[in-house]
Backbone and ligand atoms as CSV (ligand in chain L), in Angstrom:
chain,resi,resn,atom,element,x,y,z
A,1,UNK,N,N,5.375,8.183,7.827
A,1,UNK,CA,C,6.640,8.897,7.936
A,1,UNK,C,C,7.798,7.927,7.726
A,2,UNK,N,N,8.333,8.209,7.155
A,2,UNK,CA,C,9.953,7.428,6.815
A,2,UNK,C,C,10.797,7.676,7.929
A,3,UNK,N,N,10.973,6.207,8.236
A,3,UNK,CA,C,12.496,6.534,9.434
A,3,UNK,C,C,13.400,5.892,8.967
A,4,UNK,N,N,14.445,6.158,9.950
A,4,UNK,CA,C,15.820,5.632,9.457
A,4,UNK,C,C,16.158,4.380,9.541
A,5,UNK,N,N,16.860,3.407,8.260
A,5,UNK,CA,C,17.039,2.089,8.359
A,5,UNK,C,C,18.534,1.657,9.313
A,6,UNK,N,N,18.181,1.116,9.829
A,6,UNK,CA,C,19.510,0.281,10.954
A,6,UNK,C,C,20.171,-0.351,9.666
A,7,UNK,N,N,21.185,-0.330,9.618
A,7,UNK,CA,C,22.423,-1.158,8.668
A,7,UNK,C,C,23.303,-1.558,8.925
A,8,UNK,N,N,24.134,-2.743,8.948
A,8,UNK,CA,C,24.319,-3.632,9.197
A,8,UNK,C,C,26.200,-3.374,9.207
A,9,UNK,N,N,26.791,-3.472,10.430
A,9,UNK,CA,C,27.031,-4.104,11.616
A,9,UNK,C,C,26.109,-3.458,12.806
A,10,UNK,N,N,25.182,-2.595,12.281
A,10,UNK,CA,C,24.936,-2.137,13.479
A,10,UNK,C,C,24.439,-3.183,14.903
A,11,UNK,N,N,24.480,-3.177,15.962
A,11,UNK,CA,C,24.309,-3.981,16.927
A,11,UNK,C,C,23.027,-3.921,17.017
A,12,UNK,N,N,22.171,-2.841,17.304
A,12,UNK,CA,C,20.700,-2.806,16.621
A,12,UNK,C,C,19.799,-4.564,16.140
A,13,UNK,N,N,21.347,-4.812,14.921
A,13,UNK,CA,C,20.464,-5.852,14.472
A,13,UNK,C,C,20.125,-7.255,14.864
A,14,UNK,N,N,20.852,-7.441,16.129
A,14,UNK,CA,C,21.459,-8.843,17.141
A,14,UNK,C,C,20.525,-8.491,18.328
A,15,UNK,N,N,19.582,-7.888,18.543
A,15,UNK,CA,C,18.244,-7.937,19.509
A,15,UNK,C,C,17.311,-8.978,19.483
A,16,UNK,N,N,16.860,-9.369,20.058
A,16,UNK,CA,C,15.806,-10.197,19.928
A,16,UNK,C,C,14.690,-9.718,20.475
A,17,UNK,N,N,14.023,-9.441,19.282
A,17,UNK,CA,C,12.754,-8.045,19.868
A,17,UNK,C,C,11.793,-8.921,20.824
A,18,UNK,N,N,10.842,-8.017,21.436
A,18,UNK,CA,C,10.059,-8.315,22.359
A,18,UNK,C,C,8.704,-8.580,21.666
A,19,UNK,N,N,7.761,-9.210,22.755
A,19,UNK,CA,C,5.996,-9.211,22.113
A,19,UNK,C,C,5.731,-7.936,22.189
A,20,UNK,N,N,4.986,-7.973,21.379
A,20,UNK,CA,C,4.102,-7.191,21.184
A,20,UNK,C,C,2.706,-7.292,22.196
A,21,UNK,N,N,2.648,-6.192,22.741
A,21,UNK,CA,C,1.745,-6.472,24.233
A,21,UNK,C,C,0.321,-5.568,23.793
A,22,UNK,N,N,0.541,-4.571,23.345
A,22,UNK,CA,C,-0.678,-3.497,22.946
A,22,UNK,C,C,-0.816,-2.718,21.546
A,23,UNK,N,N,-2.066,-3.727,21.033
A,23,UNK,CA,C,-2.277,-3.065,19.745
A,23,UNK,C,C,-2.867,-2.148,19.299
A,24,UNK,N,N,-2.019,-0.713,19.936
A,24,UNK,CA,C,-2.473,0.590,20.038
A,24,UNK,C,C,-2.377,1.390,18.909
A,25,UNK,N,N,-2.248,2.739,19.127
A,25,UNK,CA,C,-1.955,3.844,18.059
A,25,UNK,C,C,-0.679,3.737,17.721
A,26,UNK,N,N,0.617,3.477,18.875
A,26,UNK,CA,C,1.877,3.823,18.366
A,26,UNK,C,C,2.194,2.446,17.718
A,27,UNK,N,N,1.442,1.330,17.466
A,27,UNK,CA,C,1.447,-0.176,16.800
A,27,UNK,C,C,1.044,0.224,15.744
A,28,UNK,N,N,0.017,1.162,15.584
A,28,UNK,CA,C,-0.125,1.603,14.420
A,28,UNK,C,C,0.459,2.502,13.277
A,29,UNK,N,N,1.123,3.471,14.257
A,29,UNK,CA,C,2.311,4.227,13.686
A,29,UNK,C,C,3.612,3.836,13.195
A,30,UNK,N,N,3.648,3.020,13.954
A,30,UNK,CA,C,4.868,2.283,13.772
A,30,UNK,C,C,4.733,1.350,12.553
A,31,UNK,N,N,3.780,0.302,12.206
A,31,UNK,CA,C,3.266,-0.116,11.196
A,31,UNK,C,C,3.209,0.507,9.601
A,32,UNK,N,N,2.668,1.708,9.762
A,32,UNK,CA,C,2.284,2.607,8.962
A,32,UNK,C,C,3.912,3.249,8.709
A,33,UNK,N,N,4.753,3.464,9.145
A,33,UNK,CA,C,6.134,4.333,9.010
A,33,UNK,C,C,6.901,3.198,8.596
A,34,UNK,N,N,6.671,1.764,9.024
A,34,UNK,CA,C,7.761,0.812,8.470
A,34,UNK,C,C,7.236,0.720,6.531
A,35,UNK,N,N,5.759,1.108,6.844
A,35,UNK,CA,C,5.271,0.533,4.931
A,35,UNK,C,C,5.926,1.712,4.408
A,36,UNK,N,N,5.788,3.111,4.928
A,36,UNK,CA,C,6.681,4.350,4.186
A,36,UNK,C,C,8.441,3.886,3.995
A,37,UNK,N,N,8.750,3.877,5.027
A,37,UNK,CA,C,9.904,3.181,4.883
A,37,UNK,C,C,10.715,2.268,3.824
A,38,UNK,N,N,9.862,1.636,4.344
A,38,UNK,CA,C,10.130,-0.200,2.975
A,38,UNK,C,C,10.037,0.510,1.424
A,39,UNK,N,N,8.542,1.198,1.082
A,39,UNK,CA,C,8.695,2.106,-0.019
A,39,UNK,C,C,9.922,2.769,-0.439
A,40,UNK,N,N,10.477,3.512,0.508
A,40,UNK,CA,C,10.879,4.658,-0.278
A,40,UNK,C,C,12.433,3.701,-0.371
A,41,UNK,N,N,12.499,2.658,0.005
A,41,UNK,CA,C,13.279,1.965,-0.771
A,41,UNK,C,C,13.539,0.789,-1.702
A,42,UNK,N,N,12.327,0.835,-2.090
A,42,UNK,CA,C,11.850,-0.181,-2.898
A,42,UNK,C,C,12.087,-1.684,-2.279
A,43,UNK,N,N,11.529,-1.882,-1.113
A,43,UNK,CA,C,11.889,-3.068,-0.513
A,43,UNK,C,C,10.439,-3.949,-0.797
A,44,UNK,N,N,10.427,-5.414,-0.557
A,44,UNK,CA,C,9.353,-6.148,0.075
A,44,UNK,C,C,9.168,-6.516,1.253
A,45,UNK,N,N,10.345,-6.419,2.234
A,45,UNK,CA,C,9.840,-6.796,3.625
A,45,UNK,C,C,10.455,-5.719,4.922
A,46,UNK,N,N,10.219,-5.969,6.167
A,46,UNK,CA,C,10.557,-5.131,7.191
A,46,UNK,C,C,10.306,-5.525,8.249
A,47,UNK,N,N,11.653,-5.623,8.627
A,47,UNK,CA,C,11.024,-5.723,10.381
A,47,UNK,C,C,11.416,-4.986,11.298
A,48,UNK,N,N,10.284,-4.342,12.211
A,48,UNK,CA,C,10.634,-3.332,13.415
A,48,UNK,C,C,11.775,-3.176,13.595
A,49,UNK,N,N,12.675,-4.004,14.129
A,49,UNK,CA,C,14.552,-3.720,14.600
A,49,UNK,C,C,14.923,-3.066,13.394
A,50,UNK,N,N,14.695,-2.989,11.980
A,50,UNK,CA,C,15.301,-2.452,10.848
A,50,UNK,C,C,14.822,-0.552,11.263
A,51,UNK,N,N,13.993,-0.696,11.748
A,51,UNK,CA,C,14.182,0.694,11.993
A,51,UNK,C,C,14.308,1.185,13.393
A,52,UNK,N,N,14.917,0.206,14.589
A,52,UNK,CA,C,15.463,0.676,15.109
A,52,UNK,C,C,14.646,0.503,16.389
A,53,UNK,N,N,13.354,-0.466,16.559
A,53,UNK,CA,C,12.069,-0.480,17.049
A,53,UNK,C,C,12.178,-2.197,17.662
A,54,UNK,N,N,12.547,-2.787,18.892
A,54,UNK,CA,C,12.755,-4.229,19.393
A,54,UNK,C,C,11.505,-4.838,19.435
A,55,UNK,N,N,10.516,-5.020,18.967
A,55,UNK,CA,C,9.022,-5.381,18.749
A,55,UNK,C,C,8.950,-6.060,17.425
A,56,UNK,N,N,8.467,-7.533,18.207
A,56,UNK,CA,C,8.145,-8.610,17.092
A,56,UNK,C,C,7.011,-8.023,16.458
A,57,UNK,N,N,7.360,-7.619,15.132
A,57,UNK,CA,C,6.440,-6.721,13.844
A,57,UNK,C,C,7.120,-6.844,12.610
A,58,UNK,N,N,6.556,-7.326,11.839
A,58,UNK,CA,C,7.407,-7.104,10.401
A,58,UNK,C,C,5.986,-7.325,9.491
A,59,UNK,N,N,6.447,-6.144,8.198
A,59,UNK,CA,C,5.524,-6.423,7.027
A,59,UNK,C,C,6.217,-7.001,5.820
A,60,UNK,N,N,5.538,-7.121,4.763
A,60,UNK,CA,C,6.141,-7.905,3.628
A,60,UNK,C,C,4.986,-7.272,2.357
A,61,UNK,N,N,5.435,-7.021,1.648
A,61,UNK,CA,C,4.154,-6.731,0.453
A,61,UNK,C,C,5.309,-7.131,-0.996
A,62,UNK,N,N,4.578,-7.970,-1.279
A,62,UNK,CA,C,5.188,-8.647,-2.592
A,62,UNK,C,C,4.877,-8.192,-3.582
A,63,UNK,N,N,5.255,-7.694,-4.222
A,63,UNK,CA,C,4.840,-6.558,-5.708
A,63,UNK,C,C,3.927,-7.224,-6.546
A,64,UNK,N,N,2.822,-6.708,-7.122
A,64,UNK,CA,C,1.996,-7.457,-8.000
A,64,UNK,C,C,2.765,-8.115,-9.473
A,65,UNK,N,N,3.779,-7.474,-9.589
A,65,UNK,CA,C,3.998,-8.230,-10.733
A,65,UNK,C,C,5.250,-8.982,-10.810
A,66,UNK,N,N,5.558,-9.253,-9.385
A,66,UNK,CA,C,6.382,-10.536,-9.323
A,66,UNK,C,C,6.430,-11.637,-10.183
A,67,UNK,N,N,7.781,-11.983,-10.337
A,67,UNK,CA,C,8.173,-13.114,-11.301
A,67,UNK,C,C,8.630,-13.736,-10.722
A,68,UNK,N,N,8.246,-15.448,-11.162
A,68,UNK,CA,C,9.207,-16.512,-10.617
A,68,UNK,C,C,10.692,-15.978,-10.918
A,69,UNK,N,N,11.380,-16.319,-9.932
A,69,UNK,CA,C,12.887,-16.539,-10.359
A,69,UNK,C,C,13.426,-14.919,-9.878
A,70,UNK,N,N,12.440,-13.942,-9.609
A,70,UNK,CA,C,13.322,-12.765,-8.769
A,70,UNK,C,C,13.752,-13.164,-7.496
A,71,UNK,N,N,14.459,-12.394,-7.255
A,71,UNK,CA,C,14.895,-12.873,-6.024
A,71,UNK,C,C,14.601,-11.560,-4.680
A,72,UNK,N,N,15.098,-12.363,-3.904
A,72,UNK,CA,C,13.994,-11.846,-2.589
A,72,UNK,C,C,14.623,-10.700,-2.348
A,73,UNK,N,N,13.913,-9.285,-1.845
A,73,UNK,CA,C,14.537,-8.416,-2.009
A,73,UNK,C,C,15.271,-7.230,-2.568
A,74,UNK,N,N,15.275,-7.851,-3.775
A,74,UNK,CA,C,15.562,-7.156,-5.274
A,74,UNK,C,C,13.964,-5.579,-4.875
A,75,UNK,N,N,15.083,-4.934,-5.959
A,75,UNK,CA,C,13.625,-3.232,-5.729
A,75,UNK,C,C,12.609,-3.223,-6.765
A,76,UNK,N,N,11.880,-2.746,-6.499
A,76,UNK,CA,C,10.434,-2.797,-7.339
A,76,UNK,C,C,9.936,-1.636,-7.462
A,77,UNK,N,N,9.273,-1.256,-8.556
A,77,UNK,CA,C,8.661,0.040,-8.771
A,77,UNK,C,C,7.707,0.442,-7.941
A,78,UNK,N,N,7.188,1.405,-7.863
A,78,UNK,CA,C,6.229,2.403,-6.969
A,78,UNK,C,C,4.721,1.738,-7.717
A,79,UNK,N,N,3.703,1.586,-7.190
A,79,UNK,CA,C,2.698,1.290,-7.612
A,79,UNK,C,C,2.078,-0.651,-7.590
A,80,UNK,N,N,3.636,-0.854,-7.878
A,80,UNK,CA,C,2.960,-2.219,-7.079
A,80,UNK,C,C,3.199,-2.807,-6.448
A,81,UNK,N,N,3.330,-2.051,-5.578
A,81,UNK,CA,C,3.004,-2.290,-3.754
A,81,UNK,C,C,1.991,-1.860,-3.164
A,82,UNK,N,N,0.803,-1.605,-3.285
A,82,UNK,CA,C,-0.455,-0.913,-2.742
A,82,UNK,C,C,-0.470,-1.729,-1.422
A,83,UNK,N,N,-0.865,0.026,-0.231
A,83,UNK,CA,C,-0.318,-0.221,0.965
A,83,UNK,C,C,-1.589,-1.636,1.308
A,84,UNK,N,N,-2.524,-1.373,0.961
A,84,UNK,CA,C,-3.407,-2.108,1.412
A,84,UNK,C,C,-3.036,-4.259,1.307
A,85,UNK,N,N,-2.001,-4.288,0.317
A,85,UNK,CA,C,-1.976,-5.175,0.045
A,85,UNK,C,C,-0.697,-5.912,0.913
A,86,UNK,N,N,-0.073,-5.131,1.693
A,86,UNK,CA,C,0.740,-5.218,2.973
A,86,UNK,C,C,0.046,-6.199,3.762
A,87,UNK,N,N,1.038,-7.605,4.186
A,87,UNK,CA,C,1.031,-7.922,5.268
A,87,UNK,C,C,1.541,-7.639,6.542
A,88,UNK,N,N,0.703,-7.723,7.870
A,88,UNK,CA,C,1.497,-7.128,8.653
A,88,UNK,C,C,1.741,-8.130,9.593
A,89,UNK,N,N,2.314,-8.514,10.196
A,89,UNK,CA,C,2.540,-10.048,11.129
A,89,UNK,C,C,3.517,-9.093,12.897
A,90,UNK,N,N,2.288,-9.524,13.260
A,90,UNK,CA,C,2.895,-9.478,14.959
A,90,UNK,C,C,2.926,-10.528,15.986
A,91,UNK,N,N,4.036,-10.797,16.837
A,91,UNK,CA,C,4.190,-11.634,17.302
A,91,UNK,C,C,4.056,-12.935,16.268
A,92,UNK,N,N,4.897,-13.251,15.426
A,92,UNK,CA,C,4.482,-14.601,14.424
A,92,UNK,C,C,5.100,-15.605,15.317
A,93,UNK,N,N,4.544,-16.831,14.982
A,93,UNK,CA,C,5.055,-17.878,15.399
A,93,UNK,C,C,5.121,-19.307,13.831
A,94,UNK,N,N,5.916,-20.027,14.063
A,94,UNK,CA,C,5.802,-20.771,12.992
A,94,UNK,C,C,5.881,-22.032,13.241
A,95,UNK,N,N,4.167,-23.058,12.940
A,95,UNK,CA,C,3.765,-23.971,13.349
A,95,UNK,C,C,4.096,-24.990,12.209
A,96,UNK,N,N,4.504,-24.908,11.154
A,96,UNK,CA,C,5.094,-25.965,10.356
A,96,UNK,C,C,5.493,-25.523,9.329
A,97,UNK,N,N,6.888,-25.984,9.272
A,97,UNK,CA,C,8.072,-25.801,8.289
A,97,UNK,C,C,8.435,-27.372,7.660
A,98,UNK,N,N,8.276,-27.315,6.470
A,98,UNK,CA,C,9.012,-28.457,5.598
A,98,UNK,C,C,9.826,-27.816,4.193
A,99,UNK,N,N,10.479,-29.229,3.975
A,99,UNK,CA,C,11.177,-29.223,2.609
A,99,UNK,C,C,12.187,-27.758,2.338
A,100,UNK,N,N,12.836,-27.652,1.396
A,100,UNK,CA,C,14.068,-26.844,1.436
A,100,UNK,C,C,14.043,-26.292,0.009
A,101,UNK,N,N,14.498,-25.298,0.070
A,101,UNK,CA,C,14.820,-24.121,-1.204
A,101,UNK,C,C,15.916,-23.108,-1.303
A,102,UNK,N,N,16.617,-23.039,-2.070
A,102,UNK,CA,C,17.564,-22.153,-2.311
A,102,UNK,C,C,16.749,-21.184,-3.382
A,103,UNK,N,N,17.143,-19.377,-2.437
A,103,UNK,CA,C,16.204,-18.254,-3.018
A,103,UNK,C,C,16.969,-17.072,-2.854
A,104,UNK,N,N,17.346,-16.335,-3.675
A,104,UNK,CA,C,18.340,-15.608,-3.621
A,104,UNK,C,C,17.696,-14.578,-2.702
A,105,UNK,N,N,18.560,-14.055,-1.810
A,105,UNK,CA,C,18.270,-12.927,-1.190
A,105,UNK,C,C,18.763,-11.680,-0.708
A,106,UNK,N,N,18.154,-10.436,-0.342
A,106,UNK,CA,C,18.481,-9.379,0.340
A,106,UNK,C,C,18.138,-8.535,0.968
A,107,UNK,N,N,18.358,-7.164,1.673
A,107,UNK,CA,C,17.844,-7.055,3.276
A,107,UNK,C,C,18.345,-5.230,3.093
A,108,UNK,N,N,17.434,-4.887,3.174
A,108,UNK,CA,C,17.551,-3.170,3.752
A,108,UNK,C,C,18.378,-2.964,4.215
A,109,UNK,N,N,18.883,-3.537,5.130
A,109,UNK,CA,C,20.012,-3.401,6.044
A,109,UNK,C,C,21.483,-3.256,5.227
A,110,UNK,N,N,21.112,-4.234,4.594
A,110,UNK,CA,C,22.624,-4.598,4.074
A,110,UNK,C,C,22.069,-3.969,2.561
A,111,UNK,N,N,22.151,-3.152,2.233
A,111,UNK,CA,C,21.863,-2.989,0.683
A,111,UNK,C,C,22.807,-3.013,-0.375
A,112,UNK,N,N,22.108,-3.376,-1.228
A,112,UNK,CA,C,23.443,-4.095,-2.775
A,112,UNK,C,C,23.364,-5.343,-2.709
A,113,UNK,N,N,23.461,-6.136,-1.504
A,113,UNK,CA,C,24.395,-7.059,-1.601
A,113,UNK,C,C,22.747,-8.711,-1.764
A,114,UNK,N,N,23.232,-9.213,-2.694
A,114,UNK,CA,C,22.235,-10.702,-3.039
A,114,UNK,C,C,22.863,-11.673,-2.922
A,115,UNK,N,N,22.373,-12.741,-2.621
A,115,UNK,CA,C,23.204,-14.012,-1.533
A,115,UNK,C,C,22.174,-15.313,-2.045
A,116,UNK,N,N,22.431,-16.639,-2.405
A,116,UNK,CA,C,21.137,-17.666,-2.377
A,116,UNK,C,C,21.576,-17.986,-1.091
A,117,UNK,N,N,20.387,-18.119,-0.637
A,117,UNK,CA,C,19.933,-18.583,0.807
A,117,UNK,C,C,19.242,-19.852,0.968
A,118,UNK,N,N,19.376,-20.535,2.143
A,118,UNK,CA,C,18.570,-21.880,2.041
A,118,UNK,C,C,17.596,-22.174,2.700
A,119,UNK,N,N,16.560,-22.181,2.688
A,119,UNK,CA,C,15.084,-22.459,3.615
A,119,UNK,C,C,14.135,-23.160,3.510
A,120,UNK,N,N,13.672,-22.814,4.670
A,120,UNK,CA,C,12.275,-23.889,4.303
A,120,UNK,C,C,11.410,-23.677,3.021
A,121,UNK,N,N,10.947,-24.829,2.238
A,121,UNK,CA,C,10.016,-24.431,1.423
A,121,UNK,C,C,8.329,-24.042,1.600
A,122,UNK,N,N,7.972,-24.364,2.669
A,122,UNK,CA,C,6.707,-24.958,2.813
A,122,UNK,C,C,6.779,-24.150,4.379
A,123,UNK,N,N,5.859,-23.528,4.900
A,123,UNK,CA,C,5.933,-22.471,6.304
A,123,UNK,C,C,4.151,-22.761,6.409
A,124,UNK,N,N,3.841,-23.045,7.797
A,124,UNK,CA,C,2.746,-22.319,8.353
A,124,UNK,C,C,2.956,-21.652,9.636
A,125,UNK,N,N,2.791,-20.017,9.509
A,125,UNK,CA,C,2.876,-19.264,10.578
A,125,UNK,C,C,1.846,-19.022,11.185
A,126,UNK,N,N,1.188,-18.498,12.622
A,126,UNK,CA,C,0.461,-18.029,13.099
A,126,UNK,C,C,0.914,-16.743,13.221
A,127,UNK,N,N,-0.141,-15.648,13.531
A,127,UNK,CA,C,0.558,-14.687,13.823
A,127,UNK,C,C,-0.798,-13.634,14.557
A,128,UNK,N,N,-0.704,-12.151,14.732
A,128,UNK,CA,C,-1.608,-11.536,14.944
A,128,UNK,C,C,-1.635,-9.923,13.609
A,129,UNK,N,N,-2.705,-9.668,13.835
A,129,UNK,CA,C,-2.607,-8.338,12.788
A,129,UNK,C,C,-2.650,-7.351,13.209
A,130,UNK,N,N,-2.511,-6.041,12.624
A,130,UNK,CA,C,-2.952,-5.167,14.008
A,130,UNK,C,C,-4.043,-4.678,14.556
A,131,UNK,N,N,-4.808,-5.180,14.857
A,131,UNK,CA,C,-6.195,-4.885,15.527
A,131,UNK,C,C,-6.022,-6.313,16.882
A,132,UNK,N,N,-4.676,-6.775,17.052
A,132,UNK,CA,C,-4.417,-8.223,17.951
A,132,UNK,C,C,-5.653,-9.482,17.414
A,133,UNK,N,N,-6.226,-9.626,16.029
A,133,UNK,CA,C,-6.712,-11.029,15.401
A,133,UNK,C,C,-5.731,-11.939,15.555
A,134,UNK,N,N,-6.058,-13.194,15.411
A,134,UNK,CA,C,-5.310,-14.284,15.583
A,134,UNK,C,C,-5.509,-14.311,13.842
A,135,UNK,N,N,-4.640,-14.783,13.463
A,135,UNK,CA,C,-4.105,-15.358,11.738
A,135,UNK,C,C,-3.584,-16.133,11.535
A,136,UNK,N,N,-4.340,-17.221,10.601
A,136,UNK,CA,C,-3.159,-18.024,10.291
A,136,UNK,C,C,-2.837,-17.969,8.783
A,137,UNK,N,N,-1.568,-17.976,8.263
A,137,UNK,CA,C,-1.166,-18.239,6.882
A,137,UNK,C,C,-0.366,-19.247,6.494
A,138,UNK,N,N,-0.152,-20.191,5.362
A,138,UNK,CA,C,0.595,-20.785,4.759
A,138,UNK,C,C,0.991,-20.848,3.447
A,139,UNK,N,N,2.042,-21.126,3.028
A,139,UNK,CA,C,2.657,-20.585,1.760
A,139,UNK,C,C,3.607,-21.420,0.924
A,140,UNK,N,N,3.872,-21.653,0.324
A,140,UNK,CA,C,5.236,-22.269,-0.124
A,140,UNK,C,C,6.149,-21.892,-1.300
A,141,UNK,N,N,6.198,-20.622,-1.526
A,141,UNK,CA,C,6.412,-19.487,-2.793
A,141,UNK,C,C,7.442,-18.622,-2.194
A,142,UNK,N,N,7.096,-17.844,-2.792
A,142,UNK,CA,C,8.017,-16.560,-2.614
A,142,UNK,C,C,7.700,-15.895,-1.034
A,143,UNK,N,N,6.582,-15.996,-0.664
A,143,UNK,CA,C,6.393,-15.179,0.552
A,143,UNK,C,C,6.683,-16.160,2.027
A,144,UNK,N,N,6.731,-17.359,1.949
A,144,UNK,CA,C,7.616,-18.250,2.527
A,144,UNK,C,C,8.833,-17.860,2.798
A,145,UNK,N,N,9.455,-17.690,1.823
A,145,UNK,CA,C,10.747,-17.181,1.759
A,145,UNK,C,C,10.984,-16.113,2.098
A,146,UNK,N,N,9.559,-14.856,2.208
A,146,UNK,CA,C,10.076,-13.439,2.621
A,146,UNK,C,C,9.591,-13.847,4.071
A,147,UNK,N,N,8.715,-14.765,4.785
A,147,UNK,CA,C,8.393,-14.539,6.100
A,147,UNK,C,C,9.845,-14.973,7.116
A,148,UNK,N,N,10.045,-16.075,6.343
A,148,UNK,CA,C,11.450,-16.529,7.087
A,148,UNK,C,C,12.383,-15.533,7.446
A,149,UNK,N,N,12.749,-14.736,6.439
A,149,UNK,CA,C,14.006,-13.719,5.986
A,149,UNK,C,C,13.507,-12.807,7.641
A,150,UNK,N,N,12.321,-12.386,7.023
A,150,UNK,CA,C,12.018,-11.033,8.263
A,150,UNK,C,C,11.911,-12.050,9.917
A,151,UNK,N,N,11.440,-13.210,9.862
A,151,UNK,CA,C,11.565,-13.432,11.322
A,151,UNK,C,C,12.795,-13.896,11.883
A,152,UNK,N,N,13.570,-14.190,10.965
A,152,UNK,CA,C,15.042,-14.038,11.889
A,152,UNK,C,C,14.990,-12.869,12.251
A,153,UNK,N,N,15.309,-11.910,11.642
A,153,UNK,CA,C,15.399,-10.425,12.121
A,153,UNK,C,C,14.739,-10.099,13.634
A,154,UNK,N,N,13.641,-11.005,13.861
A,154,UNK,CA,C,13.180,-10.912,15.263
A,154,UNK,C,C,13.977,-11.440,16.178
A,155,UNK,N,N,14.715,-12.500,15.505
A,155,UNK,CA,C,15.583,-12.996,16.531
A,155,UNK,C,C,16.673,-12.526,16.604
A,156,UNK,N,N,16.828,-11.796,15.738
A,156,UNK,CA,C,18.834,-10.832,15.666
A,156,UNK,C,C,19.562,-11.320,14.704
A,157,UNK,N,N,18.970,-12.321,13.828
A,157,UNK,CA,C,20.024,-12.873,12.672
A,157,UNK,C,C,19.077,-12.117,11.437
A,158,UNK,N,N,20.644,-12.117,10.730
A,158,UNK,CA,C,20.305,-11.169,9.551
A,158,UNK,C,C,20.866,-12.363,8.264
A,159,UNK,N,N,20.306,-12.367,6.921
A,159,UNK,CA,C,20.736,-13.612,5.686
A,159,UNK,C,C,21.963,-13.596,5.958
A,160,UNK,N,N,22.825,-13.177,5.789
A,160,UNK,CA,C,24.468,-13.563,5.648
A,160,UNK,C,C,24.918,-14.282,6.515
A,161,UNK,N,N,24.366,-14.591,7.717
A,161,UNK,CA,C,25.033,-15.513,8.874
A,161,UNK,C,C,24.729,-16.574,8.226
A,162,UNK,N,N,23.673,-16.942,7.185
A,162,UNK,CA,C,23.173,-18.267,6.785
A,162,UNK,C,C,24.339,-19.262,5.214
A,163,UNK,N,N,25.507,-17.790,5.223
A,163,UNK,CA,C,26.358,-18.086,3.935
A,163,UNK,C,C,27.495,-18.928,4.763
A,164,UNK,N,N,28.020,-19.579,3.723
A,164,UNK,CA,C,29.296,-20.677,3.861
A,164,UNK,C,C,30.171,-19.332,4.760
A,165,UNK,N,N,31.203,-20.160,5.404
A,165,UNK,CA,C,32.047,-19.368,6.093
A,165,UNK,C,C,32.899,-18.571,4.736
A,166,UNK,N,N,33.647,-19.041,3.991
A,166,UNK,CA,C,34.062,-18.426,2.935
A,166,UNK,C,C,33.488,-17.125,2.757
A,167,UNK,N,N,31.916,-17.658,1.955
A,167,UNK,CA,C,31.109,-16.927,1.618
A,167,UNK,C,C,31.164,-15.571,2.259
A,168,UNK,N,N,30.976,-15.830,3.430
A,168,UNK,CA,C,30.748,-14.630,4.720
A,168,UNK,C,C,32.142,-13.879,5.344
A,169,UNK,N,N,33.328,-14.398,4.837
A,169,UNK,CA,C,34.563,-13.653,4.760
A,169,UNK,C,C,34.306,-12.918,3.966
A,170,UNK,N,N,34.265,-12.972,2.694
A,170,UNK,CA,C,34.310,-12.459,1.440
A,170,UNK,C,C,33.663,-11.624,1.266
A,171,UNK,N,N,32.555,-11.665,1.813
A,171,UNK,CA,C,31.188,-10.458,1.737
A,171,UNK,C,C,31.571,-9.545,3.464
A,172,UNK,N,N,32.201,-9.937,4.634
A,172,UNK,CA,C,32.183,-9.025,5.405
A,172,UNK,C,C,33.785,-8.027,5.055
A,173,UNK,N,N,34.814,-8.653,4.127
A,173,UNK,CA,C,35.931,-7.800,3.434
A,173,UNK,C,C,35.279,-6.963,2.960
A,174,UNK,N,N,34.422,-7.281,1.409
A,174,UNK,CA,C,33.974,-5.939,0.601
A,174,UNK,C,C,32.737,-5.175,1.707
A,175,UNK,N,N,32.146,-5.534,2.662
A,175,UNK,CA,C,31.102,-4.347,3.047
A,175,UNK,C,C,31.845,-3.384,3.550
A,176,UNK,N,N,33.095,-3.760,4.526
A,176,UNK,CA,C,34.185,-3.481,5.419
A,176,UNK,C,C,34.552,-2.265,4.568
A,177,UNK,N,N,35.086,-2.406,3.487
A,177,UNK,CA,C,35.430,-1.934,2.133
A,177,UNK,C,C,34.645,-0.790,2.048
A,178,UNK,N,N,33.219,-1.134,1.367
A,178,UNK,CA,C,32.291,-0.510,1.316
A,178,UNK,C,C,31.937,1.054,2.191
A,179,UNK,N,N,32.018,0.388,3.584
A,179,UNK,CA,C,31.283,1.435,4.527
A,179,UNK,C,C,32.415,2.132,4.624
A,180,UNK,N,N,33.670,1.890,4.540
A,180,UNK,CA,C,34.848,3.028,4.594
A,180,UNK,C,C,34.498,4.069,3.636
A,181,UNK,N,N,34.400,3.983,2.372
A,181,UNK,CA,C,34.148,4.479,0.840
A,181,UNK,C,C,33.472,5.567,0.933
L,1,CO,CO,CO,16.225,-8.203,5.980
């Protein structure tokens, strides 16, 4: 089921979600409604607070026919995203971060708007799946770059806090702009 995306000033997005304690049916529902979700807007990533849900959870499914040099966030056609090919990360934790990358990015929340962002290049997260497995992944690509993006979101920061102050005048004038419109 598709729910509604939280967008950005909403306060919603400055939570710092909770663990995840029971990997039940509504872990599963909830799971399952964020991948409808993310779809029906052609997204690659999601995390619980985006729809409104304070539970460290976020998925990511990177389109099969990703290209170097897209940038994070950008929309993708229907079909290659097969749900199965969804990661789902609960409670993540991240046991080693190196080296640095600038990767353009953007966020459900805030839609339209693409930003280069600066991060780690190199991530190893732990995390759980939903059946509560222990997982570990590491990366240093594109999905590096999408795990980062979605686990701020656990913590309440959303990409644009990560732009030059300028930067982040300039872009909170036109959204300002925007959401009047
Ligand atoms: Co986002």
């Amino acid at each position: 089921m598709i729910r509604e995306i939280v967008v950005y000033p909403d306060k919603r997005l400055k939570l710092i979600s909770k663990e995840v304690c029971s990997f039940d049916d509504t872990l599963h529902e909830l799971l399952d409604d964020m991948y409808d979700t993310m779809r029906s807007k052609n997204g690659v990533g999601l995390a619980a607070i985006q729809v409104g849900v304070d539970l460290r959870a976020l998925i990511i499914n990177i389109p099969l026919e990703d290209k170097e040099g897209d940038s994070y966030g950008e929309e993708h056609d229907a079909n290659d995203q097969p749900k199965e090919n969804t990661l789902e990360m609960i409670n993540p934790m991240i046991l080693e971060k190196d080296g640095s990358e600038k990767f353009q990015e953007g966020c459900l929340s805030i839609p339209g708007v693409y930003e280069d962002v600066e991060r780690a290049k190199h991530v190893k997260v732990e995390y759980f799946d939903r059946y509560g497995e222990k997982q570990i992944i590491e990366d240093d690509g594109f999905l590096a770059i999408a795990i980062q993006h979605e686990m701020d979101h656990l913590d309440g920061k959303v990409f644009i806090e990560k732009l030059s102050f300028l930067k982040r005048k300039k872009f909170e004038k036109e959204w300002a702009k925007r959401l009047k419109a």
